[in-house]
Every structure is written in structure tokens, then in C-alpha cells.
KEDREN-204479 format. One record per residue (C-alpha): x, y, z; residue in one letter; residue number from 0. Coordinates in Angstrom, 3 decimals, decimal comma. Each point is the difference from the previous one (the first is absolute). Last residue first. Layout:
X	Y	Z	a	NUM
...
***
This chain:
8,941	1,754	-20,447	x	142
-1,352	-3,470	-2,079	x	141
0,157	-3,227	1,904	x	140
-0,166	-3,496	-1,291	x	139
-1,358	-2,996	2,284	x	138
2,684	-1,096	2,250	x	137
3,013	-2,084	-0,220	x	136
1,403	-3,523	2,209	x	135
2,819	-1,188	-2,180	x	134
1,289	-3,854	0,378	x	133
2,797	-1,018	1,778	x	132
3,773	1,555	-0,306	x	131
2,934	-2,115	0,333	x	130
3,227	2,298	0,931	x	129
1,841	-1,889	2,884	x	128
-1,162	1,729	2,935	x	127
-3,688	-0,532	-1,115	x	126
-1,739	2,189	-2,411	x	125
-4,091	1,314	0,265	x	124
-1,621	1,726	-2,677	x	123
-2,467	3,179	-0,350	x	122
-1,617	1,210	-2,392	x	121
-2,129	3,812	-0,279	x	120
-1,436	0,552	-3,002	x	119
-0,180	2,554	-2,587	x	118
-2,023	2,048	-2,547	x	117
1,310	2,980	-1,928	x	116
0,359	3,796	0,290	x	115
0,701	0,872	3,250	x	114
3,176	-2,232	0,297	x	113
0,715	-0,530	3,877	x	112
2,852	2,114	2,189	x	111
-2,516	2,478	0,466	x	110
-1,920	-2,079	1,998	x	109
2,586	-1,539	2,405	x	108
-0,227	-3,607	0,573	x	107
-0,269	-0,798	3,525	x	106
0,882	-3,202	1,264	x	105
-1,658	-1,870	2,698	x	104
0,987	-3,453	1,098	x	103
-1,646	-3,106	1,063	x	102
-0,804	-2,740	2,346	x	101
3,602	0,182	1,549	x	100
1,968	-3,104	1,551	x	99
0,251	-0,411	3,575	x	98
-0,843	-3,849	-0,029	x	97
2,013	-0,596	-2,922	x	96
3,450	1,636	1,888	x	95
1,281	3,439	-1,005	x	94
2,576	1,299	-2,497	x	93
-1,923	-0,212	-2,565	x	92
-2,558	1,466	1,922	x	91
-0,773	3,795	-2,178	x	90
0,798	-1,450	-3,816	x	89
2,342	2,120	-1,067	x	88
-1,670	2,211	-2,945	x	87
1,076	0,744	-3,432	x	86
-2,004	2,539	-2,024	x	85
-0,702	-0,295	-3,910	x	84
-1,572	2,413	-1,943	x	83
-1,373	0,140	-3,864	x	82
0,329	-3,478	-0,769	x	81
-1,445	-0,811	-3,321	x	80
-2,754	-2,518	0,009	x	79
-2,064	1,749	-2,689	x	78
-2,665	1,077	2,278	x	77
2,828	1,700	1,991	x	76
1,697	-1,607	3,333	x	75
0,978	1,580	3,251	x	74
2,269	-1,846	1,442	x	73
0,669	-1,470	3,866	x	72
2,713	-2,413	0,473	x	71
0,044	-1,719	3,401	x	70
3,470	-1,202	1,867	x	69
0,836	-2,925	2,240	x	68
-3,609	-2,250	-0,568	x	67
0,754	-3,256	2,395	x	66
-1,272	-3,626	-1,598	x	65
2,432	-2,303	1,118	x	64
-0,747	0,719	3,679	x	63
-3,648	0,795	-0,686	x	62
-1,088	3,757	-0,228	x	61
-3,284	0,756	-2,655	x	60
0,746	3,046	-2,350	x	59
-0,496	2,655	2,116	x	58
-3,176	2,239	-0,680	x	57
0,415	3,421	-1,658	x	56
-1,627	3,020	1,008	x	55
0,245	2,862	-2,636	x	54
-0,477	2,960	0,793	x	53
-0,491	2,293	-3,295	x	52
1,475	3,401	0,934	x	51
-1,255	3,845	0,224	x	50
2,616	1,915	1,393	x	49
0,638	1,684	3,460	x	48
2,696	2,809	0,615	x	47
3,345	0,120	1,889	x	46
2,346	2,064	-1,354	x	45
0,198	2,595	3,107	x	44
-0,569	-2,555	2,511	x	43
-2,781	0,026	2,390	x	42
-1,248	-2,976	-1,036	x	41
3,284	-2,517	-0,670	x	40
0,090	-0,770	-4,028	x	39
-3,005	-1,079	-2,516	x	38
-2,958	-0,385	1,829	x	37
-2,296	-2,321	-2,113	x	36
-3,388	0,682	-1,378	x	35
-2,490	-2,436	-1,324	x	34
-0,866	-2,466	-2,383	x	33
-0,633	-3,538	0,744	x	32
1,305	-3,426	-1,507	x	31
-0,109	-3,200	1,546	x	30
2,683	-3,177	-1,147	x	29
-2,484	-3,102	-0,347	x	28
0,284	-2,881	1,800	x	27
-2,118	-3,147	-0,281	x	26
2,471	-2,585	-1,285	x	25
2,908	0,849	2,253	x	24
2,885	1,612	-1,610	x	23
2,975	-1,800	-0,674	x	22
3,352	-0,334	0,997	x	21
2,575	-1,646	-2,379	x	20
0,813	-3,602	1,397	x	19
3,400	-0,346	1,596	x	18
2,050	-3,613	-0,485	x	17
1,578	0,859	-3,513	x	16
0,585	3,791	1,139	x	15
2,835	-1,490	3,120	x	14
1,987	-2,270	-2,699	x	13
0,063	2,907	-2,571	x	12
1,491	2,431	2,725	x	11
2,406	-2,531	1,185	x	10
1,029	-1,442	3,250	x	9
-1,220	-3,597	-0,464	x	8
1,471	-0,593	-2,598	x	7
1,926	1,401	-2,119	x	6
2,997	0,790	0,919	x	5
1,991	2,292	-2,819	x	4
0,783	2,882	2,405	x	3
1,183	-1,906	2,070	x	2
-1,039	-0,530	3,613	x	1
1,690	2,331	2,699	x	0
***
């Protein structure tokens, strides 16, 4: 086993110097639609459906510098305060480039939103090592 102390080219701050943070491409746009969602198995006693936002969200753009490992989805107010955040794994992280997704749903439960102010969806992109690009948000929403 290395050290704990080597440092290069084994560690963490080595690898993030030579990774780019993913970004979106310059076109895409994270959709929004709102509809119903079955919560739980049909059939099931609890199960029950519930009006959601669905959000698709394109993948930030896959190179083999440039790979997005995790998303973070908020909801943001008018004033910029975060009012919900969700973490999602990005769905081919684990895959090659060429079998890499186009983009991910993610449905944001209704009742889970503010119903008296204004807010956006944003989304943002982070590679293995932590760097985030830049923010990808809709128009602002009211429930």
C-alpha cells in the first residue's frame, strides 16, 4: 500500500486537477410537465397517485474527462433561497460514452412544493470529484 502522505499520482487532489466539471450542452433545457404519478405497487393497499412536476433533465455532455457522477435538483424561490434539494446518481456512470443516457426523469411531488410563492426548478451537474458546472433552471412556477 502507498502512504498515506503520497502525493502524486494516487491522490484525490492529483486525479480532480486533470477532470473538467461536466457541463450541459448549450441548447438544453430541463422540461417540465404536470401530471400524475403512481405512488407505491397498484393493487397495494397504500398505493395512490399524486400530482407531480416531471421533470426531464438532459445529461450534462459525457467526454472522458468530462463525466457528470451525481445531479442536484432544487427548487429555488424568487429570492434565491433553496426550498428543496434532491440528489440523483447520474443513470450511466457506470457505463461506457457510447451507452451513455440522453436524460433522466424525476418527479417532484406536488405537495411537497411551497403553494404560496414562486419557484424554479435548477439543475447542476458534479463529476466524481465534486466540481459542479453551470445551472440549467426553468421559468418560475407557482402551485
Amino acid at each position: 500500500p502507498l502512504p498515506v502522505a503520497e502525493s502524486k499520482p494516487f491522490a484525490f487532489a492529483e486525479h480532480a486537477k486533470r477532470f473538467a466539471a461536466p457541463e450541459f450542452a448549450a441548447n438544453a433545457s430541463v422540461k417540465v410537465e404536470r401530471t400524475k404519478h403512481q405512488q407505491g405497487k397498484k393493487g397495494d393497499k397504500d398505493a395512490k397517485e399524486i400530482d407531480v412536476f416531471k421533470l426531464t433533465v438532459p445529461t450534462a455532455v459525457q467526454t472522458f474527462a468530462n463525466r457528470a457522477f451525481r445531479y442536484d435538483v432544487t427548487v429555488e424561490a424568487k429570492d434565491g433561497a433553496t426550498i428543496l434539494k434532491r440528489r440523483v446518481l447520474a443513470p450511466d456512470y457506470h457505463l461506457p460514452l457510447e451507452k451513455a443516457a440522453k436524460d433522466f426523469v424525476l418527479p417532484m411531488p406536488v405537495e411537497d412544493l411551497p403553494k404560496d410563492k414562486e419557484f424554479r426548478f435548477a439543475a447542476v451537474a458534479f463529476n466524481c470529484f465534486g466540481k459542479s458546472g453551470k445551472a440549467l433552471t426553468t421559468e418560475f412556477f407557482k402551485v
